[in-house]
C-alpha positions, 0 to 999 in steps of 0.5 A: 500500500502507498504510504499517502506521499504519492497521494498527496503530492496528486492531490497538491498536483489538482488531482481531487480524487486523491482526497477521496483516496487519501480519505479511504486509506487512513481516516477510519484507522486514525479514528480507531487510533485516537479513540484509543486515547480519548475514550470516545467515539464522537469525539475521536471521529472530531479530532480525526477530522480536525487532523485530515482538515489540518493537512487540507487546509496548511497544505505545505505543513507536511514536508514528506519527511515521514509517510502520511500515516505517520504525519496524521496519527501524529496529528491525531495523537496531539489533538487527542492529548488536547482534548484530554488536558481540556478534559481534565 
């Protein structure tokens, strides 16, 4: 499986449908990944989209230094321990 770089450097290129792609890949897993730290469906599928949204909307943020799995659950994972320190 592409590790999303290639993805993403079509979608930077015009490519839309590579959204899509880079959606189907990684979204459901990220998911998964946060709610394992927060505790909460809801609020994992927010600080998931809030991770892919981030990558959409700074799109010069990801410098292909890591895959984009790594890049988002990074992401992810950040936006899970703020959500948490919001919590407590």
């Amino acid at each position: 499986m592409d590790d999303g770089r290639e993805l993403y450097r079509r979608y930077l290129g015009g490519d839309e449908s590579a959204f899509d792609a880079i959606m189907d890949a990684f979204f459901f897993g990220l998911v998964f990944f946060v709610e394992r730290y927060v505790r909460d469906a809801r609020a994992a599928e927010e600080i998931a989209m809030e991770a892919v949204s981030d990558l959409f909307v700074h799109p010069r943020r990801y410098d292909f230094r890591t895959s984009l799995k790594t890049y988002l659950y990074m992401l992810g994972k950040n936006g899970a321990f703020r959500y948490l320190k919001k919590k407590r």
